[in-house]
C-alpha positions, -999 to 999 in steps of 0.1 A, spaced: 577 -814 570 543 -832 570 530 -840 538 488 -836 533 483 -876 546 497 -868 579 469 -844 588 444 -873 588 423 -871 616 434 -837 622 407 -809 632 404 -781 602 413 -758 634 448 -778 638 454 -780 603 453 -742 599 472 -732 629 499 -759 623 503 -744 589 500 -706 594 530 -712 621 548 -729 598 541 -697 575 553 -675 602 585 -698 609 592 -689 572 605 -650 587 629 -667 612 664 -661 599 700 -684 608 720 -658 632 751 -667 616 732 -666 579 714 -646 582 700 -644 543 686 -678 552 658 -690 568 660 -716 592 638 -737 569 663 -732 546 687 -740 562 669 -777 569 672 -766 610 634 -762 610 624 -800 609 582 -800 614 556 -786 633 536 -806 648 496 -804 669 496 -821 700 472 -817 733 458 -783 719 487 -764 711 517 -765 681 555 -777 687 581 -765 666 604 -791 660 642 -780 654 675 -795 650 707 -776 652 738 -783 629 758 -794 657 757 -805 691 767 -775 715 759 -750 683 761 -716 702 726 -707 678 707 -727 694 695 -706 722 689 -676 697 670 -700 672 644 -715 698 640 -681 716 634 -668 682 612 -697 665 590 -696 701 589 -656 694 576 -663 660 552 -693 668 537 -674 699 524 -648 672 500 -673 662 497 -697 689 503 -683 721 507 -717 739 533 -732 712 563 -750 723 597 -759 712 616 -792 709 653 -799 705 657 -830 684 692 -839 680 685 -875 665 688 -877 636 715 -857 633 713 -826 611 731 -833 579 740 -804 550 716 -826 534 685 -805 545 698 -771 532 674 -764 503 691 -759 468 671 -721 475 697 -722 500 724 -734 482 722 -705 458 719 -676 479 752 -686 498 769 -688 462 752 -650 455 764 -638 490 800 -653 482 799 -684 505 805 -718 486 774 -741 497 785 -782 507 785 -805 475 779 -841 474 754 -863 500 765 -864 535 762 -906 531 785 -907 503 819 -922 518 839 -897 498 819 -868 509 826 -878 547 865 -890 544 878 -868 513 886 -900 494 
């Protein structure tokens, strides 16, 4: 997500609207998890302000996921509750990585008795089982 710098140049009206979506994105839940948010989950990349109106930016955790239909109808659901004209975009580069699910995340698989990914997707061993 953007960090305070990147709203340089920003209107005050863009600002707020970027982040009271990004508030309201907070509800959306993963359909197949669904005690976790799709920020949590690391599949809700940014929101962004361009020519007047907010995009939601998301990623699915793999090409072809069957979610992904169900997320963006439900993250354009969500968004339209605050900005009527917000859009979604699909970005599949880079690739979504168990990387971005948030250690919030992490525990309330373990509490709902799912055991959450160790290690860092760009550790050789984590990739190869070595």
């Amino acid at each position: 997500m953007k960090d305070v710098g990147d709203y340089i140049g920003k209107s005050p009206k863009a600002i707020a609207l970027v982040k009271a979506v990004k508030c309201q994105l907070e509800n959306v839940m993963d359909p197949e998890l669904p005690f976790l948010s799709i920020s949590e989950m690391g599949i809700l990349r940014d929101v962004v302000f361009e020519n007047d109106h907010t995009i939601c930016v998301i990623t699915p955790t793999y090409s072809g996921c069957p979610a992904t239909d169900v997320i963006s109808q439900d993250v354009l659901a969500a968004a339209r509750t605050i900005d009527p004209m917000s859009e979604i975009l699909i970005a599949m580069s880079p690739a979504w990585t168990t990387d971005w699910i948030s250690e919030e995340a992490r525990e309330k698989m373990t509490r709902n008795g799912i055991a959450p990914p160790e290690g860092q997707s760009h550790d050789r061993a984590f990739l190869t089982g070595d």
